[in-house]
C-alpha positions as CSV (number, residue, x, y, z in Angstrom):
1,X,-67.9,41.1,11.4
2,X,-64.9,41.1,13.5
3,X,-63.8,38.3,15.7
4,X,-62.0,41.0,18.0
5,X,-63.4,42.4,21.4
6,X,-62.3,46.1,20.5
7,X,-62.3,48.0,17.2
8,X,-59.6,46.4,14.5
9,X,-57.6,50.0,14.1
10,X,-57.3,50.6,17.9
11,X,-55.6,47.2,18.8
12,X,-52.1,48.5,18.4
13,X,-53.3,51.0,21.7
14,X,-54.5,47.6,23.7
15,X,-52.0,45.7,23.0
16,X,-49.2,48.4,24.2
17,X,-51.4,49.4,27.3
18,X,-52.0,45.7,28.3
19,X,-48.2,44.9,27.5
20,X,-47.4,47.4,29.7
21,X,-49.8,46.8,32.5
22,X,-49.5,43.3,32.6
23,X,-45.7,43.3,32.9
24,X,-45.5,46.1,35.4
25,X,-48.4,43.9,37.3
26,X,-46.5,40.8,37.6
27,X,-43.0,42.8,38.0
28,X,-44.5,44.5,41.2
29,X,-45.6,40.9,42.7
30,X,-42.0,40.1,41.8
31,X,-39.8,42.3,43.1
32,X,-42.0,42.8,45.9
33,X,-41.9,39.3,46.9
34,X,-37.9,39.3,46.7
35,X,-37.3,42.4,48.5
36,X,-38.7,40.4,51.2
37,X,-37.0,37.4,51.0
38,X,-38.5,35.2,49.0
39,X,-36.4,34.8,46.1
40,X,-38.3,32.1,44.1
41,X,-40.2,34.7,41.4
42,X,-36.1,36.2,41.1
43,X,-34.7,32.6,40.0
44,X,-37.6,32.1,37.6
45,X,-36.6,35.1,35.8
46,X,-39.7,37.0,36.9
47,X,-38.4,40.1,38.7
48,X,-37.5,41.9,35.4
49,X,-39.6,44.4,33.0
50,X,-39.0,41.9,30.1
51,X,-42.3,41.5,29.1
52,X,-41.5,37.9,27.7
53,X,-41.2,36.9,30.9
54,X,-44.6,37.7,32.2
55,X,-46.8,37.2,29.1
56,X,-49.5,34.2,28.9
57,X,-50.0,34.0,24.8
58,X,-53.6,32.2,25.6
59,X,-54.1,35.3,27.8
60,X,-53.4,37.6,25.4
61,X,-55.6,35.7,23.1
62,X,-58.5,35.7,24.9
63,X,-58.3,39.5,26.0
64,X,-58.4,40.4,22.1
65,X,-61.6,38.4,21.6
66,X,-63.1,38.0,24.6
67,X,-62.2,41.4,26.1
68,X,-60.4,39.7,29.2
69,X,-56.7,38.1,29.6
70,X,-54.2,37.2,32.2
71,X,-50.9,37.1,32.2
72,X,-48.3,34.3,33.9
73,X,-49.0,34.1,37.5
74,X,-45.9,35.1,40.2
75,X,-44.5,32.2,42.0
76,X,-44.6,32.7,46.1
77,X,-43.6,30.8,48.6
78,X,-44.8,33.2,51.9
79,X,-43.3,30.5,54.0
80,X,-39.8,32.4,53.3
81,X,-41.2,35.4,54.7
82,X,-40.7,36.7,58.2
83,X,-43.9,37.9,58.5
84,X,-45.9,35.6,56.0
85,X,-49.0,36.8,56.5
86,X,-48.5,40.8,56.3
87,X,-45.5,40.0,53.6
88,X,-48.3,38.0,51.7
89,X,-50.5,41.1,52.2
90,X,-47.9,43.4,50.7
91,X,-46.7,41.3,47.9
92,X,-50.3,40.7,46.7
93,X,-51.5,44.1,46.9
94,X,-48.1,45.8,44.9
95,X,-49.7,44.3,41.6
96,X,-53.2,46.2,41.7
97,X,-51.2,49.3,43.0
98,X,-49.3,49.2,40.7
99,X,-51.9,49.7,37.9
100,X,-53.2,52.2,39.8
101,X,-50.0,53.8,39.6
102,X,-49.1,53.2,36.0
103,X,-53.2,55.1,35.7
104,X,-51.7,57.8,37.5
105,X,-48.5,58.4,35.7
106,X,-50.3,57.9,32.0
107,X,-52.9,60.6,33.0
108,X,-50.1,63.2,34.3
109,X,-47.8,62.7,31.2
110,X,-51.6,63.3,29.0
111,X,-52.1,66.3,30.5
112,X,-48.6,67.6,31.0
113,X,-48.3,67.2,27.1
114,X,-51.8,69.5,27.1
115,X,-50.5,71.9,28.5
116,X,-46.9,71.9,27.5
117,X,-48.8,72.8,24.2
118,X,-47.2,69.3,22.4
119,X,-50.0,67.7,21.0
120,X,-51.2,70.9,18.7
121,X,-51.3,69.0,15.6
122,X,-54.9,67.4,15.5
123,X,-52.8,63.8,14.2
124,X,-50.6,63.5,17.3
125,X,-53.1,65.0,19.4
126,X,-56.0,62.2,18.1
127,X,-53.5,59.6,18.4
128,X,-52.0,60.3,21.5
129,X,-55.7,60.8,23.1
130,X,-56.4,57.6,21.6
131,X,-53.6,55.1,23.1
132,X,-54.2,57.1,26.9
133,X,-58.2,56.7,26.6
134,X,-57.3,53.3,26.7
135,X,-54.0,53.2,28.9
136,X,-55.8,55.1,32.4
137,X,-59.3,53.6,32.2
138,X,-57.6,50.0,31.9
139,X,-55.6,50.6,34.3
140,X,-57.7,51.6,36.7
141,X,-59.6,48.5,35.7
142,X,-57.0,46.3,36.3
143,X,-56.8,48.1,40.4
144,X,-60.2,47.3,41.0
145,X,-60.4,43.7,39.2
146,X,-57.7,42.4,41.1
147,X,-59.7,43.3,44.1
148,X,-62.8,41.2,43.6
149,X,-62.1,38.5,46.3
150,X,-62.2,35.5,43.7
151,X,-59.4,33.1,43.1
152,X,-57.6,33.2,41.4
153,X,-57.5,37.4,41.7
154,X,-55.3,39.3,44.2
155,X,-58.8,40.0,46.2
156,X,-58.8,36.5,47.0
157,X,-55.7,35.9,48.3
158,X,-56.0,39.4,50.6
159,X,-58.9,37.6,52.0
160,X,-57.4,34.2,52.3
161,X,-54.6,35.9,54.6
162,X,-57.2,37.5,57.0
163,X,-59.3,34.9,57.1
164,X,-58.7,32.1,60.3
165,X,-56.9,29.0,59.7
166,X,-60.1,26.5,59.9
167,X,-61.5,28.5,57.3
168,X,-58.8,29.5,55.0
169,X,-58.5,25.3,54.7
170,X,-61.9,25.1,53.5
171,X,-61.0,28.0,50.9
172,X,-58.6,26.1,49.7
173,X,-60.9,23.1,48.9
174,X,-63.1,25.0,46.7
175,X,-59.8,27.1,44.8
176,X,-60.0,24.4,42.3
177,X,-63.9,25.7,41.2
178,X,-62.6,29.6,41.5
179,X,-62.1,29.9,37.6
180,X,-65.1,28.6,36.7
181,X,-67.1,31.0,39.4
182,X,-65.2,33.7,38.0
183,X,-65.7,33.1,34.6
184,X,-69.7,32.7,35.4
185,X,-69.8,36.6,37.2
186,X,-67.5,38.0,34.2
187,X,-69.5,36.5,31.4
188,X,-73.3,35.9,32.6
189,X,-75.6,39.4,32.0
190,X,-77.4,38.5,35.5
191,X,-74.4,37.7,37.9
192,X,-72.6,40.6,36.2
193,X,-75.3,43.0,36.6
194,X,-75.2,42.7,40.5
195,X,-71.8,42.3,41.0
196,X,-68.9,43.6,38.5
197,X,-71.0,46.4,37.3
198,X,-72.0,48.2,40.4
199,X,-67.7,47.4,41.2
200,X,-66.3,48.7,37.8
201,X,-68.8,52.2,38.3
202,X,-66.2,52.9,40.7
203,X,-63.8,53.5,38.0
204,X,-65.1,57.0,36.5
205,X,-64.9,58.9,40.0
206,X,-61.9,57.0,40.4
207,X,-60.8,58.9,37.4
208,X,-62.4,62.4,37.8
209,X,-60.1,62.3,40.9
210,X,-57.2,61.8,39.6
211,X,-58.0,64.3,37.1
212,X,-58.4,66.8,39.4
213,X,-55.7,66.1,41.2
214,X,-53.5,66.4,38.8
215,X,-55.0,69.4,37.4
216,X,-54.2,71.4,40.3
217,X,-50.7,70.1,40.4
218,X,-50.1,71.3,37.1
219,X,-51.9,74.5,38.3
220,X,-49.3,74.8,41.3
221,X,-46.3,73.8,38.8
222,X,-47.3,76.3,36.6
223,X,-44.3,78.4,36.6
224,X,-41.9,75.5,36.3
225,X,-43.4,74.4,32.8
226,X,-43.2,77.6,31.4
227,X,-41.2,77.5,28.2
């Protein structure tokens, strides 16, 4: 019996995808945050690609056997903004796009390779299969996650910006209770069932679009990857 959350040979292609989308993740709050002058992430080191510098080792831990993690959180202070509220927007929005980016660009270099004709040897061609059946699905994942408006996810604190003063005050009361909430609607069958499921269906159209998309831009370039 194994203690981890996905199958023993395939966590080399979890590790990579989640060390990748983590980093890029917290390197999009980052940078985004700086660019518009807040440079507090940018002292702490955070507005770099180093993964070292956004990794949580207890995150990482509990993704492998639990099948969820986190990485370090981005420090903001939206008070350095101009416009705090739509700069807080931004900056908390660039991490889920990004993931639904990094979706993107994993599924275009897959089937670029396809039909570039590079992965015709079955080895490569199960391998590299293998590492982007995990990259574009996680993700896109990761994009709609974020979204669920619980702290301490991105969702939450798009919400938290829209929401009035009065109320955002009370918000910030219950913030401390988020994790456990969370925890409750990732973990329990019931709250899951009615809320995270009907949320992560979204995903496979999601991905059939892309797909297609893509597909047809491949179509169009057509005479440009002719070799």
């Amino acid at each position: 019996m194994s203690f981890f959350w996905f199958p023993l040979n395939e966590l080399p292609f979890v590790l990579l995808t989640m060390l990748v989308a983590f980093t890029v993740h917290e390197f999009a709050h980052a940078w985004t945050a700086y660019k518009f002058g807040d440079p507090t992430a940018y002292e702490q080191g955070r507005v770099t690609l180093n993964p070292m510098a956004h990794l949580d080792l207890f995150g990482i831990l509990f993704l492998l056997v639990a099948g969820f993690g986190w990485a370090k959180p981005v420090p903001v202070r939206r008070s350095r903004f101009k416009r705090p509220r739509l700069m807080s927007i931004a900056v908390t929005a660039a991490g889920p796009i990004s993931n639904l980016l990094l979706a993107f660009v994993g599924l275009f270099i897959y089937l670029l390779l396809v039909k570039l004709g590079a992965l015709d040897q079955f080895a490569t061609r199960e391998t590299v299969w293998t590492f982007f059946s995990y990259f574009v699905p996680i993700n896109v994942m990761l994009f709609l996650f974020n979204l669920i408006p619980l702290p301490p996810l991105d969702g939450y604190r798009i919400v938290e910006e829209f929401a009035p003063l009065r109320l955002r005050l009370k918000m910030m009361q219950f913030e401390q209770w988020g994790m456990f909430l969370f925890l409750l609607f990732v973990f329990l069958p019931p709250l899951k069932a009615v809320t995270l499921t009907p949320l992560f269906s979204l995903g496979r159209p999601i991905i059939d679009g892309m797909t297609d998309a893509i597909l047809n831009l491949l179509q169009i370039s057509s005479p440009f990857l002719q070799v």
